[in-house]
N, C-alpha and C positions, 0 to 999 in steps of 0.2 A: 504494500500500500504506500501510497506516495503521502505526504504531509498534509494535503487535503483531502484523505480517506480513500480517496479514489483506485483505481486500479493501478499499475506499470504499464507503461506504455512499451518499453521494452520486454516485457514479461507476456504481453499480450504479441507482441511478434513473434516470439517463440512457440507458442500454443497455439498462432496460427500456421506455422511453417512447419512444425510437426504435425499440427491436421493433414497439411496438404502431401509432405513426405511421409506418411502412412502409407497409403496405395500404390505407391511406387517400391516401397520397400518389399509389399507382399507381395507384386509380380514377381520381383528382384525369385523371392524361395520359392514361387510357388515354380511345379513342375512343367517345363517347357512343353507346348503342345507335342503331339508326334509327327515324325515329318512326314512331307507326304510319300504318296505310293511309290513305289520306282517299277522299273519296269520290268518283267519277270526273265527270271534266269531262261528258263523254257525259251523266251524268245528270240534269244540269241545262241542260240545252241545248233545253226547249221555256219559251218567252218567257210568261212571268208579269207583268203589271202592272199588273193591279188584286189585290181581295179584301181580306182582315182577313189580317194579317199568320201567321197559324196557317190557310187554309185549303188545301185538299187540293191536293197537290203541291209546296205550299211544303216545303225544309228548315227545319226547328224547327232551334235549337242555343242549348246553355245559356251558354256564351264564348265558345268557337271553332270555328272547319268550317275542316279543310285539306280542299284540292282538290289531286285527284291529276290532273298536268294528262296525262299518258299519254307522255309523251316531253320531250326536252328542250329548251326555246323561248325565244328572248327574246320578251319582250312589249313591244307597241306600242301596244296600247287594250285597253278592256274595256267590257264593256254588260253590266251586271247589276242586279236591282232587290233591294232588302232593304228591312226594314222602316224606312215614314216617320221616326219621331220618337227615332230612336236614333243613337248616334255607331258609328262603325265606321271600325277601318285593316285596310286590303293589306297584306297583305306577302307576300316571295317566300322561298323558300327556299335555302339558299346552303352553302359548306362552312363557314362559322361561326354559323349556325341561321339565324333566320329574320332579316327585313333590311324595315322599312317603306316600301311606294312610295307611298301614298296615305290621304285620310283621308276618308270622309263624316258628315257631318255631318244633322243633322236638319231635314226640311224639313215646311213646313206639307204639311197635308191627314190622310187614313186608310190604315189598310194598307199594302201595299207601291208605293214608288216605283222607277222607272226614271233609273238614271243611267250615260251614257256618258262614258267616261274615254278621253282619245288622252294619249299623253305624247310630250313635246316631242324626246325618243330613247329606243331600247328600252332594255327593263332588261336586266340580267345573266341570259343564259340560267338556265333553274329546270324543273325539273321537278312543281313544288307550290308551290300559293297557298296563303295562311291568310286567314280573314277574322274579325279577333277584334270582337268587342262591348264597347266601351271605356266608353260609357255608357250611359243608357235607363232603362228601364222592366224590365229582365229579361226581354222577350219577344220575344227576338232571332232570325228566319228570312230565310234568302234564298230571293228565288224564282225566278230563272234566272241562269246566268252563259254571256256565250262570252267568248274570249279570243284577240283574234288580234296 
């Protein structure tokens, strides 16, 4: 109370700027929605190894393709081809988001390349890959993936 009985003026700032950072704070914990669908393993599962990195059957994507693996698996390799002359990481998805097992890197030639990955032990069971495009050219597609 100030000298004239009345309230703080300063005190009354504070009470309303903890009002307002309330709500923000509870987004802050509360649990991240889930993200959305990706696109199913199944879908990508006839073997792609040549063409121009956009032809028919290839997935186009502008940064990233989550793959919805259909269940939930540790992984032990992967055989997928994406486009030659661009960088691209794996990752898996996990209860604190996503988490990187792998990176490719760009290799001479055109179109899409073939590359098999074994890891030396499986990763953390995941029900969903991400395959982001970290550099390049912007004309980022995969064109098959298995995953066992």
């Amino acid at each position: 109370m100030n000298p004239e009985g009345g309230p703080r003026p300063h005190l009354m700032l504070i009470l309303i700027a903890a009002g307002l950072a309330a709500p923000l704070a509870y987004r802050g914990l509360a649990t991240p929605p889930p993200p959305p669908p990706g696109v199913p393993l199944s879908a990508l599962a006839i073997v792609r190894t040549e063409g121009a990195w956009n032809a028919p059957g290839h997935t186009v994507f502008a940064k990233e393709l989550v793959v919805d693996l259909g269940q939930r698996k540790e992984i032990r390799g992967l055989d997928l081809s994406v486009d030659n002359n661009d960088t691209y990481r794996i990752d898996i998805a996990s209860d604190f988001g996503f988490l990187p097992i792998h990176t490719i890197g760009p290799v001479p030639g055109q179109g899409i390349t073939r590359h098999e990955i074994r890891f030396a032990s499986p990763t953390l069971p995941t029900t969903r890959l991400r395959i982001v495009a970290v550099s390049g050219d912007g004309m980022y597609a995969l064109g098959h993936l298995f995953v066992w």
